[in-house]
N, C-alpha and C positions, 0 to 999 in steps of 0.2 A: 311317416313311414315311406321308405324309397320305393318306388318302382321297380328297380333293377332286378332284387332278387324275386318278388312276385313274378315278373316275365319269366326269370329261370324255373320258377318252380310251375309257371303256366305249362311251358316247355313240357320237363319231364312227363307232368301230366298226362297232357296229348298225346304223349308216347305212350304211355301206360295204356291209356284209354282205348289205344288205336290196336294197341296189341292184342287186347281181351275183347276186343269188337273181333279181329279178324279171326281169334277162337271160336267166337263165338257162333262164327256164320263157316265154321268146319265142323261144330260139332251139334250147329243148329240148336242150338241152345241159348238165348240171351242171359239168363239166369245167372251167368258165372260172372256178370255184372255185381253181383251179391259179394261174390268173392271178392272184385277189385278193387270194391268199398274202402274196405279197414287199411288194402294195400298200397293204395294213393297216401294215404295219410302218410303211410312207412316212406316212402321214394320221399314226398313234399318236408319228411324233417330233416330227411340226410340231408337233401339239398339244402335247406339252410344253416344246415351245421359245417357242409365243405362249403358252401359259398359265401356264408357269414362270417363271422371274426373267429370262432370253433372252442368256444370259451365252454369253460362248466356248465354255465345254466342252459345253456343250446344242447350241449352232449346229455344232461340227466332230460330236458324233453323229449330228446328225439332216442333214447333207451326207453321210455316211459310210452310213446307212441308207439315204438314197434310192438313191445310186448301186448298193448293195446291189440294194434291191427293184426298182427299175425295171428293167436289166439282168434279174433272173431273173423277171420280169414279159413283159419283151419276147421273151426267149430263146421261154418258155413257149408265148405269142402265137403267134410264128411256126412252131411247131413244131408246136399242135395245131389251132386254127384251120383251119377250112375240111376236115377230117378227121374228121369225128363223134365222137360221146360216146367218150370213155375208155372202156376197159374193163372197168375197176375200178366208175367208174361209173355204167356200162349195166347189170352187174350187179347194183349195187345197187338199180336202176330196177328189173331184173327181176323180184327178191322183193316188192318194191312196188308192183305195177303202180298199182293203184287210187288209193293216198296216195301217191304219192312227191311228189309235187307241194308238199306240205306237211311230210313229213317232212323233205325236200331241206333248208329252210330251217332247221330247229332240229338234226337231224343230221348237215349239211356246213355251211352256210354260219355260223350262230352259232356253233354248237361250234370251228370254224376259227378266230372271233373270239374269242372264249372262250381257246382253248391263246396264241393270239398276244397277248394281254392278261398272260397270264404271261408267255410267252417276251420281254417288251418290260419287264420290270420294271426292268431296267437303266435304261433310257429315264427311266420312269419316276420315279424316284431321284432321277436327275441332275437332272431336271427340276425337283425340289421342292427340289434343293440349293439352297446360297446361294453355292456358289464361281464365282468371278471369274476363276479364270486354271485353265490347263491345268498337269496334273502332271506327272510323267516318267513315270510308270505310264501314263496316258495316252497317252502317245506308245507309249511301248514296244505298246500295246494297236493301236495304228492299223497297226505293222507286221503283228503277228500278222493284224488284218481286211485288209490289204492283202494276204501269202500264203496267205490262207483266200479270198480272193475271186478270185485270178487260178487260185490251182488250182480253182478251182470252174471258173470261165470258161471256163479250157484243156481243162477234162475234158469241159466240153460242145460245146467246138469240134471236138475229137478225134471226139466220138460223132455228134457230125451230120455228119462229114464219113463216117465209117463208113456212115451209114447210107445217104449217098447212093451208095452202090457198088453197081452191078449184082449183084452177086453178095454182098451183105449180110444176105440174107432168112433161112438159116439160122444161120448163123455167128456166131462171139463177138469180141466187140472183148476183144484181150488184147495191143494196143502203145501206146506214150504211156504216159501215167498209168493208164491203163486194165490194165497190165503188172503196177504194184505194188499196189493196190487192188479189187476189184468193182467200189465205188462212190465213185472219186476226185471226183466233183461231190456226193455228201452228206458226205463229208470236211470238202473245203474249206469247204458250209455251216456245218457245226458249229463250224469254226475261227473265220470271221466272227463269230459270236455271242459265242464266246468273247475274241475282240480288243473286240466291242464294250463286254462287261461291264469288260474291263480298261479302256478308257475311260471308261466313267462311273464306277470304283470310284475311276481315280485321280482324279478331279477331285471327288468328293463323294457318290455312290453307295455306299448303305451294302452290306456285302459280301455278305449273305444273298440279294441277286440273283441269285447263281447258279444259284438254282433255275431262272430262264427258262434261260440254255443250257444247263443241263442236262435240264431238259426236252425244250429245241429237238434235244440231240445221240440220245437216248430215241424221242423221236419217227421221228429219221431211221434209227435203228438198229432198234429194234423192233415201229413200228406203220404210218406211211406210207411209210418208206423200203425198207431194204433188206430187212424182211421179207415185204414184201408184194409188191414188185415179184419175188423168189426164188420164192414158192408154188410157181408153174408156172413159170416158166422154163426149167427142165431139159426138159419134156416138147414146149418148140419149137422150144429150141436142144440139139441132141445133145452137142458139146461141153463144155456149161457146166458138167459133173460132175468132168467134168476140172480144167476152170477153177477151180471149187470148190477143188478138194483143192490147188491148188497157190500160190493165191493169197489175198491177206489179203482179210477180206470189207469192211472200211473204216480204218484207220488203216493206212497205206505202208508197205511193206517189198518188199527181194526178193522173188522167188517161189521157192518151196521146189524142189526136185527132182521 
């Protein structure tokens, strides 16, 4: 895989990155880092679609990526917006008081571009290929992002609907998808990434990509996903110990006894 178009898409990046840090620090809020997640992904396909050869299997990724990112860009939006800093990231404010201001930017905002420069190497691949037509790996790859994206969807429609219940403030969502999994919406992310590699592998994507979802699946399992959001949780939901013990913490299944 060349270089060339990775630096381009390094590029964009840093733009992206640089623009939602300088939000960030107007509206004092880092959290909207949440939001420029999904929408890195979006800027890093176009660019390898205008910068790469701009073939079918580039175009059906980088139409498959947006609807990705925009979707859990918008989700995000509306969720945290108007609601102050994240937790996660008032914390991190707090160790920092003095610099955070500048740390913010090389410790959330590029670092974030940074993982997603990997996680997009699929992308990226495709991008520098020279194929012309889609494969049947590729398709077969679109179902897999299509059942990784509605169970992501539906897990979040579940959970915002839980959360609008009077009586939500302690309790655990444990019906829907919510039944067979912890966390049925980093499932279905991980799933996406994976349907996505299998599209650009089958159209010309050389196969050592799978470091990005694996990566991307790493990330949602042991560093911003499910083990950070667990820390504390038990200590504000009483429940969730239970929940624990009886339920898968990310890949579906019944719940035990």
């Amino acid at each position: 895989m060349a270089f060339s178009l990775t630096l381009v898409a390094a590029s964009a990046v840093a733009g992206v990155a640089v623009l939602f840090w300088l939000a960030s620090l107007r509206l004092r809020d880092a959290s909207i880092a949440d939001i420029a997640w999904g929408l890195i992904f979006v800027v890093v396909a176009w660019v390898c679609f205008a910068d790469g050869f701009g073939e079918d299997p580039m175009l059906l990724a980088a139409i498959l990526t947006t609807v990705w990112g925009v979707r859990l860009a918008a989700h995000i939006g509306r969720r945290n917006l108007g609601h102050g800093e994240d937790r996660r990231y008032a914390a991190m404010r707090a160790r920092r008081p003095v610099h955070f201001w500048i740390w913010s930017l090389f410790g959330v905002f590029l670092l974030q571009g940074l993982l997603a420069l990997v996680v997009s190497l699929p992308l990226q691949s495709l991008g520098e290929s020279e194929a012309v037509s889609i494969g049947w790996a590729s398709w077969l790859g679109v179902a897999v992002f299509v059942t990784g994206l509605l169970f992501e969807a539906v897990a979040d429609a579940q959970l915002d609907a839980f959360k609008r219940r009077p009586d939500s403030g302690d309790q655990v969502m444990d019906t829907g998808l919510w039944r067979y999994s912890r966390h049925p919406n980093y499932f279905g992310d991980s799933v996406v990434w994976w349907g996505l590699w299998l599209v650009a592998v089958g159209s010309g994507a050389v196969w050592w990509t799978a470091v990005g979802p694996a990566l991307m699946t790493f990330l949602l399992l042991r560093v911003s996903g499910v083990a950070m959001l667990e820390s504390d949780i038990t200590g504000r939901r009483p429940g969730y110990a239970d929940y624990v013990r009886r339920t898968s913490a990310f890949v579906p299944r019944p719940p035990s006894r």
